[in-house]
C-alpha positions as CSV (number, residue, x, y, z in Angstrom):
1,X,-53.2,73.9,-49.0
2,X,-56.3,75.1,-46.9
3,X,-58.4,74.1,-49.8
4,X,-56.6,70.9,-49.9
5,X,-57.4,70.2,-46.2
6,X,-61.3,70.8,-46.1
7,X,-61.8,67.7,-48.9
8,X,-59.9,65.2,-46.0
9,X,-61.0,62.0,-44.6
10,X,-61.5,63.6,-41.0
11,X,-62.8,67.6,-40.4
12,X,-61.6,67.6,-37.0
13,X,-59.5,64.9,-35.3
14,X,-59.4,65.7,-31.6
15,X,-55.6,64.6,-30.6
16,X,-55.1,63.2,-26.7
17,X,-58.5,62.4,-26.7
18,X,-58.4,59.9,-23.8
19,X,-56.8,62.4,-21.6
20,X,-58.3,64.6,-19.1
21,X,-59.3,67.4,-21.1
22,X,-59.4,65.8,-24.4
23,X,-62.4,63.3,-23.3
24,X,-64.7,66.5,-22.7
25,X,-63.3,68.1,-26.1
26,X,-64.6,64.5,-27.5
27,X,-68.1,65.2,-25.8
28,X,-67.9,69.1,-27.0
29,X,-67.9,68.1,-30.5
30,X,-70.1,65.5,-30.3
31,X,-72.4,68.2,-29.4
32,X,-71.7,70.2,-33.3
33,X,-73.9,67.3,-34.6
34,X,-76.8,69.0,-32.5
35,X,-76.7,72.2,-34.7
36,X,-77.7,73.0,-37.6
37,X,-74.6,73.8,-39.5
38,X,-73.6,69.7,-38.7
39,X,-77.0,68.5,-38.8
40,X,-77.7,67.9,-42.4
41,X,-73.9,66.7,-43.9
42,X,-73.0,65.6,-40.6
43,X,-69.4,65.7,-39.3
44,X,-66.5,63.9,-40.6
45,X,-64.2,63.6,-37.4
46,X,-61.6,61.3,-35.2
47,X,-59.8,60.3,-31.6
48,X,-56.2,60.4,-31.9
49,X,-53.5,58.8,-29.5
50,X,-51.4,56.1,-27.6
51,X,-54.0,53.6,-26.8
52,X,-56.5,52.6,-29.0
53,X,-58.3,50.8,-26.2
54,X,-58.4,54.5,-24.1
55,X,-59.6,55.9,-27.0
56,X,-62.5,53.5,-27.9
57,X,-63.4,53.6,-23.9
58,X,-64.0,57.4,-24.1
59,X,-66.1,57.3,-27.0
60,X,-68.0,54.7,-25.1
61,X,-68.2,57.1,-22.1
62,X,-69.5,59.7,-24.4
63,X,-72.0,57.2,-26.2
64,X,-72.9,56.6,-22.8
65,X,-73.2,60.0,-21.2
66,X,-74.9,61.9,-24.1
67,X,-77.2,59.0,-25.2
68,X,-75.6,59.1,-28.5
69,X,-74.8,55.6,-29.2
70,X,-73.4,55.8,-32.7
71,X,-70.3,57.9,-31.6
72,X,-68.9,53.9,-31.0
73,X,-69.3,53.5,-34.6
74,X,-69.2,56.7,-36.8
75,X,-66.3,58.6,-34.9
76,X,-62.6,57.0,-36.6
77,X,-59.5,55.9,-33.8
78,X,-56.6,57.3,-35.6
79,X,-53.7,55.3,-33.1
80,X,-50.5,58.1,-33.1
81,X,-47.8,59.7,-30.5
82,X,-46.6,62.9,-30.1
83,X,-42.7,61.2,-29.8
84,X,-43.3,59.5,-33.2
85,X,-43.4,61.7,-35.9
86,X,-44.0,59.4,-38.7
87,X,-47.5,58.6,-36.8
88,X,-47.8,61.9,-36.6
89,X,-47.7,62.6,-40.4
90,X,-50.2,60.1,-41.0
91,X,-52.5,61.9,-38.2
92,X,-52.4,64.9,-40.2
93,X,-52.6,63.7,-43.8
94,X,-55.9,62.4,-42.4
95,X,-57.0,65.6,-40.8
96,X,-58.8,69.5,-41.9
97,X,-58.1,70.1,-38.4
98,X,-56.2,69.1,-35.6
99,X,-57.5,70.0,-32.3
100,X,-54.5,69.3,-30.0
101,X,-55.0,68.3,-26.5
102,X,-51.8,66.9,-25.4
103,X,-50.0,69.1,-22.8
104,X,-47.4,70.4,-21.2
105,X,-47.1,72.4,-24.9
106,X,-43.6,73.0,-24.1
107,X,-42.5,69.4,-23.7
108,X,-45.7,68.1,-26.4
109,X,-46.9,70.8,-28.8
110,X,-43.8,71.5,-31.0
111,X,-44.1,68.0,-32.8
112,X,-47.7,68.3,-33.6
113,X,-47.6,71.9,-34.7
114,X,-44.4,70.8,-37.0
115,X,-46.4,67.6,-38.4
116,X,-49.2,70.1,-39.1
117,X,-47.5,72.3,-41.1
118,X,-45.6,70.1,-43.3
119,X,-48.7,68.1,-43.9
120,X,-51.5,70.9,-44.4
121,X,-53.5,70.7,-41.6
122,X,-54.8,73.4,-39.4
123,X,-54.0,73.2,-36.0
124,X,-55.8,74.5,-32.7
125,X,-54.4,74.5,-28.9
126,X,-55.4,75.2,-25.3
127,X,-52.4,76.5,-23.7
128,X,-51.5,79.0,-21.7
129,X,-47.5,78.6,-21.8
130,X,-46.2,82.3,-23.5
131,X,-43.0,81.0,-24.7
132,X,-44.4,78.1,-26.6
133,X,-46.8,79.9,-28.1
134,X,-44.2,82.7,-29.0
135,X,-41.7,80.1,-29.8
136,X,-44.2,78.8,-32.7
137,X,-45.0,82.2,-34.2
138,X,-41.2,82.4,-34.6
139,X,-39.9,78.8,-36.2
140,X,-43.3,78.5,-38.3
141,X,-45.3,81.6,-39.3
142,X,-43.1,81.9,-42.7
143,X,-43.7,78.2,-43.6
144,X,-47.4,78.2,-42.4
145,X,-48.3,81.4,-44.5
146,X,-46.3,79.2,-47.3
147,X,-48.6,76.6,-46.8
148,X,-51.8,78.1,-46.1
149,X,-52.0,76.7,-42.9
150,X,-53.9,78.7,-39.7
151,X,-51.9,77.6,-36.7
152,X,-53.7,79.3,-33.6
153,X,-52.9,78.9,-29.9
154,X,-55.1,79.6,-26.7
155,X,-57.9,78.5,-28.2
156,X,-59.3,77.8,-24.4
157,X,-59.5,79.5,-21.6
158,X,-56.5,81.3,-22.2
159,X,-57.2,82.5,-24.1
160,X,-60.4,83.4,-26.1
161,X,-62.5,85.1,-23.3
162,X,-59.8,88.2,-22.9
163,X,-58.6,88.4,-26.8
164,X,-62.4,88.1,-28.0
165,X,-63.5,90.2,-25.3
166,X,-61.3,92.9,-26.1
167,X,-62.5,92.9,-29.4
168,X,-66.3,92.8,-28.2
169,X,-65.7,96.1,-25.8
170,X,-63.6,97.5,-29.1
171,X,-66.7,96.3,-31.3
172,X,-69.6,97.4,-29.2
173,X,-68.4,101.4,-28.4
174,X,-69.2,104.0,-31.2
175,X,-66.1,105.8,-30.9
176,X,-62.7,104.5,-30.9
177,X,-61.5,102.2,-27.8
178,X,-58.0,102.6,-26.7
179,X,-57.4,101.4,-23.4
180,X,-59.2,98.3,-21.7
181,X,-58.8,96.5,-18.2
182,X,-60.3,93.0,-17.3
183,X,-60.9,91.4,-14.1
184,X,-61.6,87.9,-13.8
185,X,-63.6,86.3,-11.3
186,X,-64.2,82.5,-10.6
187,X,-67.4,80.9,-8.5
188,X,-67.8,77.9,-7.0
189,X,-70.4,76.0,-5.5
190,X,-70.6,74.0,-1.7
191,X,-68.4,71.0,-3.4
192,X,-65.3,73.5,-3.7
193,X,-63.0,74.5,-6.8
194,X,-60.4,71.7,-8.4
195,X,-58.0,71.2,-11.5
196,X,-56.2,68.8,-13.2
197,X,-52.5,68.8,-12.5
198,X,-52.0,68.7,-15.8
199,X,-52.0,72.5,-15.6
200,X,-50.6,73.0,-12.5
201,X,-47.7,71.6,-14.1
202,X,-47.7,74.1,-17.1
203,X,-47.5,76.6,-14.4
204,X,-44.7,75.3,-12.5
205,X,-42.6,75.1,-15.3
206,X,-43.3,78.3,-16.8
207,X,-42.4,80.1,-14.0
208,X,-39.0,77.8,-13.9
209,X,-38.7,79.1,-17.8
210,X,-39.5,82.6,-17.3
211,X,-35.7,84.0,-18.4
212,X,-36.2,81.8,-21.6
213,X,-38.7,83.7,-22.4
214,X,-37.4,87.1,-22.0
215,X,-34.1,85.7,-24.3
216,X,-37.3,84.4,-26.9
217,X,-38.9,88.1,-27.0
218,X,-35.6,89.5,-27.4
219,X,-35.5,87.4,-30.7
220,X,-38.9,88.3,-31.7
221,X,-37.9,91.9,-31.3
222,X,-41.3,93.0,-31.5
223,X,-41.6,96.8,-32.4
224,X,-43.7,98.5,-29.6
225,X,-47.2,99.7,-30.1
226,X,-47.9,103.3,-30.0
227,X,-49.8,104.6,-27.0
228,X,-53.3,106.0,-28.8
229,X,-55.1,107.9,-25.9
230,X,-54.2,108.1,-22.3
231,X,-51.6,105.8,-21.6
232,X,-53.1,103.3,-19.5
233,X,-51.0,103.1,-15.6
234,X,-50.5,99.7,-14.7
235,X,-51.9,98.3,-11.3
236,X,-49.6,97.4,-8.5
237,X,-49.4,93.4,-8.2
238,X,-51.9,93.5,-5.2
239,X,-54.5,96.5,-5.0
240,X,-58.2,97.1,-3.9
241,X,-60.1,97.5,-7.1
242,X,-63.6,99.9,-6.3
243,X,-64.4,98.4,-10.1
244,X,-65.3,95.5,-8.8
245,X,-65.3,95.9,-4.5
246,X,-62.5,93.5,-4.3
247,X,-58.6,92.7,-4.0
248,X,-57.6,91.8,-7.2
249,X,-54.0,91.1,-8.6
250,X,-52.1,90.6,-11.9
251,X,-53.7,88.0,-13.8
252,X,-50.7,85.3,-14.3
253,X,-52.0,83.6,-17.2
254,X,-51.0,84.4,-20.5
255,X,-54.3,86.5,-21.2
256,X,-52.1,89.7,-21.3
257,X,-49.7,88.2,-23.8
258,X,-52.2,86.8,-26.3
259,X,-53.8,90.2,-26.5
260,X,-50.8,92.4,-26.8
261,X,-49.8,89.9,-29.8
262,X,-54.0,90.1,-31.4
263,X,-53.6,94.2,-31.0
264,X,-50.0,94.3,-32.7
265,X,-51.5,91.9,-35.8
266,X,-54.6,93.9,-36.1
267,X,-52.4,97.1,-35.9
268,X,-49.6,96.2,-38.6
269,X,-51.8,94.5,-40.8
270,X,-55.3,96.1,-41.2
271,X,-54.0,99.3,-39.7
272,X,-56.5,99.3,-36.9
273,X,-55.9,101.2,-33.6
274,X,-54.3,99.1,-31.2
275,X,-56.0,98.8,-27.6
276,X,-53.8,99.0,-24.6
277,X,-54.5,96.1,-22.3
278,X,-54.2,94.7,-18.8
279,X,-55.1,91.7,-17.0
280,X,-56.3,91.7,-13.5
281,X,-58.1,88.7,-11.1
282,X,-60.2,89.4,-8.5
283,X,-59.5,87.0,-5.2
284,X,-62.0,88.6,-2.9
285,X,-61.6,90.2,1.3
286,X,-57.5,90.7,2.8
287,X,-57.9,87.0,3.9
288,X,-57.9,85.8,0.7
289,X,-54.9,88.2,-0.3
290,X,-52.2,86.8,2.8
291,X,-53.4,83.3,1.7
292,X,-52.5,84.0,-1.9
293,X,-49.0,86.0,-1.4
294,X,-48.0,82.9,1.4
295,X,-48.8,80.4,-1.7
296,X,-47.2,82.5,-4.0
297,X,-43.7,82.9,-2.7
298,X,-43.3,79.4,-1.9
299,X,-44.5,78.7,-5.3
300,X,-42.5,80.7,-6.8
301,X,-39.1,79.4,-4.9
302,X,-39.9,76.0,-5.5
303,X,-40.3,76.6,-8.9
304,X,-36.9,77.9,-9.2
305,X,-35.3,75.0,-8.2
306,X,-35.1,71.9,-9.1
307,X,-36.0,69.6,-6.1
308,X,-38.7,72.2,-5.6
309,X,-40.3,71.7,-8.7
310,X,-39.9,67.8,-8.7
311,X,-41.7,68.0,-5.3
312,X,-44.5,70.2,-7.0
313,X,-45.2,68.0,-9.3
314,X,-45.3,65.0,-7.3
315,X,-47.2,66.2,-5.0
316,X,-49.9,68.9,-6.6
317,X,-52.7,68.7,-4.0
318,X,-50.6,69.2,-0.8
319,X,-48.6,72.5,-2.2
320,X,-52.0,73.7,-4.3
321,X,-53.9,73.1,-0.8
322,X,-56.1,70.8,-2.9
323,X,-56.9,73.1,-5.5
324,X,-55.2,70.9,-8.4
325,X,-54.8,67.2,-8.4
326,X,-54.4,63.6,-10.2
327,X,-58.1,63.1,-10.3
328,X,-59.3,66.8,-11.2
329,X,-62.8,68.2,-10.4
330,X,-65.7,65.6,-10.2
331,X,-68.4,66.3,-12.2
332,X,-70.4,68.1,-9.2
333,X,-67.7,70.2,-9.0
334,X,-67.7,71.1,-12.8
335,X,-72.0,71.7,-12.6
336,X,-71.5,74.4,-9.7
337,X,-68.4,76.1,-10.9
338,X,-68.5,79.2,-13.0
339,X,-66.6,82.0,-14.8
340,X,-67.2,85.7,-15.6
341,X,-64.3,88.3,-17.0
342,X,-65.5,92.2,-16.7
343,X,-64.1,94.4,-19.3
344,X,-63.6,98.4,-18.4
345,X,-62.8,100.7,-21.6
346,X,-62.2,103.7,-22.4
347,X,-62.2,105.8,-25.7
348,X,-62.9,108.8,-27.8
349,X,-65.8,109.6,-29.5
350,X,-66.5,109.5,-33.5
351,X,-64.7,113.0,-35.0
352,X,-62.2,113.2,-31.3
353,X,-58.3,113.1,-31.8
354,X,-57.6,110.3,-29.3
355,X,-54.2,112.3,-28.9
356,X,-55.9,115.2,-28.1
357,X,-57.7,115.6,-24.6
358,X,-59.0,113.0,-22.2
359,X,-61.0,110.4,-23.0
360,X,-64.9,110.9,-23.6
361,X,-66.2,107.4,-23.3
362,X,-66.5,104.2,-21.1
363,X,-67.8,101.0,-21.4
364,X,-68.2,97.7,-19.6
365,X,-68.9,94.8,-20.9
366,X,-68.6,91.1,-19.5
367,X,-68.0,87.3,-20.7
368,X,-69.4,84.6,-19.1
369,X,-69.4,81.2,-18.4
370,X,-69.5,78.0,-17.0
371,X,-66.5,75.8,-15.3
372,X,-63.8,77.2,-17.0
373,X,-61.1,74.3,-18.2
374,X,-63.3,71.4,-18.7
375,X,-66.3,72.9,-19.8
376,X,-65.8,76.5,-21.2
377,X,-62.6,75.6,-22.7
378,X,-63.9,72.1,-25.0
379,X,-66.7,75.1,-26.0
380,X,-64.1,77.6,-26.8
381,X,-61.5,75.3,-28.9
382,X,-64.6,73.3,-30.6
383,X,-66.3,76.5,-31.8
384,X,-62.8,78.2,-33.2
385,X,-62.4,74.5,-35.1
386,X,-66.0,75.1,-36.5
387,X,-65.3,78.9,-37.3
388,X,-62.3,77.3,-39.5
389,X,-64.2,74.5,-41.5
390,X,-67.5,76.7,-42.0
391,X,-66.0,80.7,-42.5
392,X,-62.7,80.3,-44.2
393,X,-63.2,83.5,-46.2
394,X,-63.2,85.2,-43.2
395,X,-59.7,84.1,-41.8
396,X,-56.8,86.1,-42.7
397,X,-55.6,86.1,-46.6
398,X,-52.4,84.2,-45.7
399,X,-51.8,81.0,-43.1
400,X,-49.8,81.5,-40.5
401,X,-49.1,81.4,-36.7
402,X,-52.2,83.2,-34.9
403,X,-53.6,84.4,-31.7
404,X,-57.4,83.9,-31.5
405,X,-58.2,87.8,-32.2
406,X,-56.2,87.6,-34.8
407,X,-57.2,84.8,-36.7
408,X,-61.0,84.8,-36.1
409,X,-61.4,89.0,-35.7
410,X,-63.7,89.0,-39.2
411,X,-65.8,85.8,-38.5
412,X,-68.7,84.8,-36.4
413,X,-66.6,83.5,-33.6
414,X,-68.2,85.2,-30.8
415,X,-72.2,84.4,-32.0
416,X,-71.2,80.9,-31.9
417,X,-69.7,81.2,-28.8
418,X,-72.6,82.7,-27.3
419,X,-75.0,80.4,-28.8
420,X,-72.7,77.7,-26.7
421,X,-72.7,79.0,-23.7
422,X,-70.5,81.6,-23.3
423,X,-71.9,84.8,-23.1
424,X,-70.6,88.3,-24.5
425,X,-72.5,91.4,-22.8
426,X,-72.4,94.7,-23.1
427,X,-72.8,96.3,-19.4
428,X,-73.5,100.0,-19.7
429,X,-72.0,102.7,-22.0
430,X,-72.0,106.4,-21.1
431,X,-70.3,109.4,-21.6
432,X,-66.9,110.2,-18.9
């Protein structure tokens, strides 16, 4: 079936196009035909959604905005929704892969994952929600594998910066890594930070959902990891971190998740050491730190109820003091903002019994970037749609339901990444 998908009418149709996120994922592969890999036999790609008049205006606005004025003719309008599944079919029939862009994933993403899979196409997201991600690997990883089809979430943001950067740290030590922490640190310029409510709402109702998810993992019944090395002590939810000379707390994304998931895949099924992981933020001085526990707890209880969260969503920008809204960032915003995740490991050197003694090695690394949901994350999902079409021998023998490490661990994910703007480092190495 994966062979049967590359010889499609589209390579890559980029579903919810005229949406917030979607219309810079439209401009994001636009940019492919740039490189060299597209250059020569071009790229073979659509819009997808509701409105074919939405569609046809952000192709203008990306005709307009990149000078490239035959993406109004050579990019197809494939007219579908998410609540018709028969449109749907059709989408995918036409598709190699489907880049899908339509969130929440918990109210959207089933469908499109389902058409997908019954029709042979492969299927990227961006989201950040852990029980629909979790909820997919359990209905379809069996019928995927059956079909050769490479389903992969958190193909943004959340998550490719923590699951590839894990594997960078575990990639770039000479010894064996078995214990990693990242903290992630956003900047801004004078014009201020802002989001689309769009995920403000994933967030809301995720944290509404959370005993759903502990009934989902109890279904999963995942078989726990053996500790290799020193078992790694998890931070308190708020703590002063001399790593990186700030107050940091748990991260709340599903960064953690996605990588627990890559390090059991790479553990079960190419028998490689599994890397214990946590997920920290860093939010700056004790100012920043009463502000954030105040949000927090009315957050929280507002999320738990459901006149709260209907008054969250209504009204994003007054409970997010501005930081998420209708209208998302401007553009000036977006230019000036910017992204960087530190990476601390730890590990034994070549010929050492992690199980014996302490650990003999550190390293740092760090990946970087710009804005992180409008700009990093269009990089981040177009490059893992490109890893699919161009290094298919280097995915995983079978199809199947995949977190980023998992699926794209053998291929050239992270050069292309770093050609495009998000940089992989190593910091320092040196001996404890």
């Amino acid at each position: 079936m994966a062979t049967e998908a590359a010889g499609r009418q589209y390579q890559m149709v980029v579903l919810g196009a005229s949406g917030f996120t979607g219309q810079y994922v439209v401009e994001e592969v636009a940019r492919l035909l740039d490189g060299e890999e597209f250059k020569g036999p071009g790229l073979r790609w659509a819009v997808a959604g509701r409105s074919r008049e939405k569609l046809e205006d952000v192709l203008r606005r990306a005709a307009d905005r990149m000078a490239k004025p035959q993406l109004k003719s050579d990019v197809g309008v494939i007219i579908c929704d998410v609540n018709d599944p028969p449109s749907l079919a059709e989408m995918c029939k036409k598709a190699s892969v489907v880049l899908d862009c339509v969130g929440p994933y918990r109210f959207f993403g089933e469908p499109v994952v389902k058409a997908c899979v019954e029709n042979g196409a492969h299927f990227l997201d961006i989201s950040g929600e852990p029980q629909f991600l979790e909820g997919m690997y359990l209905k379809y990883d069996s019928l995927a594998a059956e079909k050769g089809v490479y389903i992969v979430g958190s193909t943004g943001f959340d998550s490719i910066p923590a699951d590839m950067g894990v594997l960078f740290t575990r990639n770039s030590l000479k010894g064996t890594l078995t214990a990693v922490e990242s903290f992630l640190s956003f900047k801004s310029g004078p014009s201020g930070i802002s989001l689309h409510d769009g995920t403000w709402q994933s967030a809301v109702y995720g944290v509404a959902d959370q005993g759903n998810l502990k009934n989902l993992r109890k279904q999963l019944a995942y078989k726990r990891l053996p500790v290799i090395g020193r078992k790694l002590k998890r931070r308190g939810p708020v703590f002063y971190s001399n790593e990186v000379k700030k107050y940091a707390v748990l991260f709340p994304g599903s960064d953690a998740s996605v990588v627990r998931r890559t390090q059991r895949y790479l553990h079960e099924h190419l028998q490689e050491t599994p890397v214990q992981y946590s997920a920290y933020a860093a939010i700056g001085g004790l100012g920043s730190v009463i502000t954030l526990m105040i949000a927090g707890f009315f957050f929280f209880l507002f999320s738990k109820l459901s006149c709260g969260r209907k008054l969250l969503i209504k009204y994003p920008k007054f409970f997010s003091f501005g930081y998420f809204s209708a209208e998302g960032p401007t553009q000036k915003q977006m230019d000036e903002a910017s992204f960087s995740m530190t990476f601390f490991g730890e590990g034994y050197s070549e010929g050492q019994d992690p199980q014996q003694g302490k650990p003999n090695l550190k390293i740092c690394t760090q990946v970087s970037g710009p804005e992180v949901a409008y700009v990093s994350t269009p990089i981040a999902m177009v490059q893992a749609a490109a890893t699919i079409l161009k290094e298919p021998e280097s995915l995983p023998k079978r199809g199947g339901v995949f977190t980023p490490g998992a699926a794209f661990s053998k291929t050239k994910l992270i050069e292309r990444l770093d050609k495009a703007g998000i940089n992989f480092t190593v910091i320092s190495k040196s001996d404890a």
